[in-house]
Backbone as a ProteinNet text record, in pm:
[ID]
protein_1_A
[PRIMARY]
XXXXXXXXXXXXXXXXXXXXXXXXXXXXXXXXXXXXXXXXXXXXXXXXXXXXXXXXXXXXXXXXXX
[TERTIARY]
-1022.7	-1134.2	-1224.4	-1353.1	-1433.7	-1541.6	-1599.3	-1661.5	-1810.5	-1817.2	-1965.1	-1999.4	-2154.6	-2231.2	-2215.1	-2104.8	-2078.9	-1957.3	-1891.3	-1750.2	-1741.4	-1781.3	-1825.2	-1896.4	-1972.7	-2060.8	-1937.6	-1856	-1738	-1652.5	-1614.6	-1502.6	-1601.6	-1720.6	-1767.3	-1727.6	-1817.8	-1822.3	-1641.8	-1560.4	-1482.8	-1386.7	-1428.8	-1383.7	-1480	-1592.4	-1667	-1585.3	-1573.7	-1472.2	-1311.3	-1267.4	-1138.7	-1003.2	-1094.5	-954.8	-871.9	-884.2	-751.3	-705.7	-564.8	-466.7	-436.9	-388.8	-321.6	-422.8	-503.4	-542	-467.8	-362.6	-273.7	-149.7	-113.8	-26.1	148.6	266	342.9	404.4	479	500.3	541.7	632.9	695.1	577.1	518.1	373.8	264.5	285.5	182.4	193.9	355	387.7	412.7	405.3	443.9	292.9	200.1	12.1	-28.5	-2.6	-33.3	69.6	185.8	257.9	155.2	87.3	50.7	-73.6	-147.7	-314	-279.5	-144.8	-138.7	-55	26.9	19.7	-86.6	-192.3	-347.7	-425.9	-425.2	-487.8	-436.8	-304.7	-254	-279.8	-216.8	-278.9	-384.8	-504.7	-669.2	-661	-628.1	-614.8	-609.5	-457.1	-380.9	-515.7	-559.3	-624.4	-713.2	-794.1	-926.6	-884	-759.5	-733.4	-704.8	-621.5	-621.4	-727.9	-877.8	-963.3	-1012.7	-1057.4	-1073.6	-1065	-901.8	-853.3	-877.4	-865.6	-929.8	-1034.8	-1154.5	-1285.5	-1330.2	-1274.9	-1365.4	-1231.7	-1090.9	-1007	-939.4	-896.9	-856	-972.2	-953.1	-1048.8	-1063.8	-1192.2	-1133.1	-1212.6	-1155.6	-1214.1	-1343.2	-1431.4	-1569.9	-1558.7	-1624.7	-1640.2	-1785.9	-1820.6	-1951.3	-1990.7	-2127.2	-2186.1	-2277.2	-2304.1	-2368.8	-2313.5
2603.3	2627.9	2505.7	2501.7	2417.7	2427.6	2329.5	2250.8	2218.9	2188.8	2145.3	2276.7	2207.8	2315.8	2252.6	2119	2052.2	2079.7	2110.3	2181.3	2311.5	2417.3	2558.3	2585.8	2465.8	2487.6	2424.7	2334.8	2298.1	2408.3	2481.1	2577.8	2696	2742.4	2860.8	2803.1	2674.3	2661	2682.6	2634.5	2642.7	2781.9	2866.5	3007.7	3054.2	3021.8	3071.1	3008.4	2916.8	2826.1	2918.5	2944	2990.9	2893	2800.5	2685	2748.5	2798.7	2870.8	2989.8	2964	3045.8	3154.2	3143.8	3215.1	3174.3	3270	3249.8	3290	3285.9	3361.8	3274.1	3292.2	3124	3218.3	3206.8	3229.7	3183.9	3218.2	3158.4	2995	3008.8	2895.7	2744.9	2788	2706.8	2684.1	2786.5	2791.4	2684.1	2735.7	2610.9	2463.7	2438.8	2279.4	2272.5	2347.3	2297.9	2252.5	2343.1	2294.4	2203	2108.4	2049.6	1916.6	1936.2	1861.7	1799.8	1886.3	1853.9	1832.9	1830.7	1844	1660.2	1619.8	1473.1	1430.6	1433	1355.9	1347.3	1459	1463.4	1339.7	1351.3	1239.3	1117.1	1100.4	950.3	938	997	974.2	888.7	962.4	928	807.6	763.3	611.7	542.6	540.2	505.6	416.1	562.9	484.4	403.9	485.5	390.5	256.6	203.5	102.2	-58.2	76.5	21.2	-24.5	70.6	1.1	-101.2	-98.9	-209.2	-368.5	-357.5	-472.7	-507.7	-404.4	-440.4	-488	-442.1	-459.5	-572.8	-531.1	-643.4	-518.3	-573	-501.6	-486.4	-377.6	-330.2	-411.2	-483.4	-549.9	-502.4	-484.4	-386.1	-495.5	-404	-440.2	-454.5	-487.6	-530.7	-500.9	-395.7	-362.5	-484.1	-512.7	-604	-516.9	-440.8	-379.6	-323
-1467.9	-1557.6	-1552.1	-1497.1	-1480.8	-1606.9	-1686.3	-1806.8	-1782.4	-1653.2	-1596.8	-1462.4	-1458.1	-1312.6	-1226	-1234.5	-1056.6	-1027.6	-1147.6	-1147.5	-1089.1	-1130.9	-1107	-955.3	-922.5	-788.3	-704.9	-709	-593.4	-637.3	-709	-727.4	-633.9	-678.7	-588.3	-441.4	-416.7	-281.3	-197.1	-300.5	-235.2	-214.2	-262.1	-285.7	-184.2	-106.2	-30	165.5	147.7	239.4	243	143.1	183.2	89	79.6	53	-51.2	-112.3	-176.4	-137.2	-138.2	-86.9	-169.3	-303.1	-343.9	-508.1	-560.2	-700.3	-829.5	-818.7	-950.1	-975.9	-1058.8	-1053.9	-1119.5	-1035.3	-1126	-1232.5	-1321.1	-1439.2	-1469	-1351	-1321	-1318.3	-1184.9	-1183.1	-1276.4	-1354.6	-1446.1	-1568.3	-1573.8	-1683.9	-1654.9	-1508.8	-1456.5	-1499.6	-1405.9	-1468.7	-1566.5	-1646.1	-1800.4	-1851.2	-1791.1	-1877.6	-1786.8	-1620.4	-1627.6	-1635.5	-1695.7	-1755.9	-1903.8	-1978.5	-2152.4	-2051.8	-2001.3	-1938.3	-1962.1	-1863.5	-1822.9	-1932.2	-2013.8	-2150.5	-2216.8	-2258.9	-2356.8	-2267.9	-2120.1	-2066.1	-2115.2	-2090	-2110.5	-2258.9	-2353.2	-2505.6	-2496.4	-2446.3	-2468.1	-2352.3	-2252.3	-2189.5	-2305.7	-2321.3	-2467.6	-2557.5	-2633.7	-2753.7	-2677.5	-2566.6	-2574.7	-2490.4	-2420.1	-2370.6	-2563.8	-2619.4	-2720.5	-2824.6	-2836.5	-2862.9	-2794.6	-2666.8	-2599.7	-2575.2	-2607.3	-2575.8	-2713.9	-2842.1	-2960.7	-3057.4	-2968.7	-3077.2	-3183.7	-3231.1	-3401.1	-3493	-3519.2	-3657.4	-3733.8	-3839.2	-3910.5	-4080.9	-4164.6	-4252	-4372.9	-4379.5	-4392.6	-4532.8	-4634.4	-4760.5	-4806.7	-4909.3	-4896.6	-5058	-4998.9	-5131.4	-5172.3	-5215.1	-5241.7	-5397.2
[MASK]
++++++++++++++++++++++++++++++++++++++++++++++++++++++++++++++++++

């Protein structure tokens, strides 16, 4: 499932090419896929949270004067 029109235009192109073999996924496969894009997902997460942490430090909580 492609998100963008550069996504969708390499998936046509490549359905026009041939490169896929087989479009239907059995169960088996289906569930390694999704265990491993629900992986990459959570890497991504920890990725940010901890680019964040090093780019900005620890939170540090604000005090309004107001």
């Amino acid at each position: 499932i492609t998100r963008t029109k550069k996504g969708r235009k390499l998936i046509a192109e490549a359905l026009k090419k041939g490169t896929f073999i087989n479009l239907e996924l059995d169960t088996s496969k289906e569930k390694h896929v999704k265990n491993l894009l629900l992986q990459y997902s959570i890497s991504k997460i920890e990725r940010k949270e901890n680019f964040m942490k090093t780019k900005f430090g620890p939170l540090k909580e604000v005090k309004s004067t107001v």
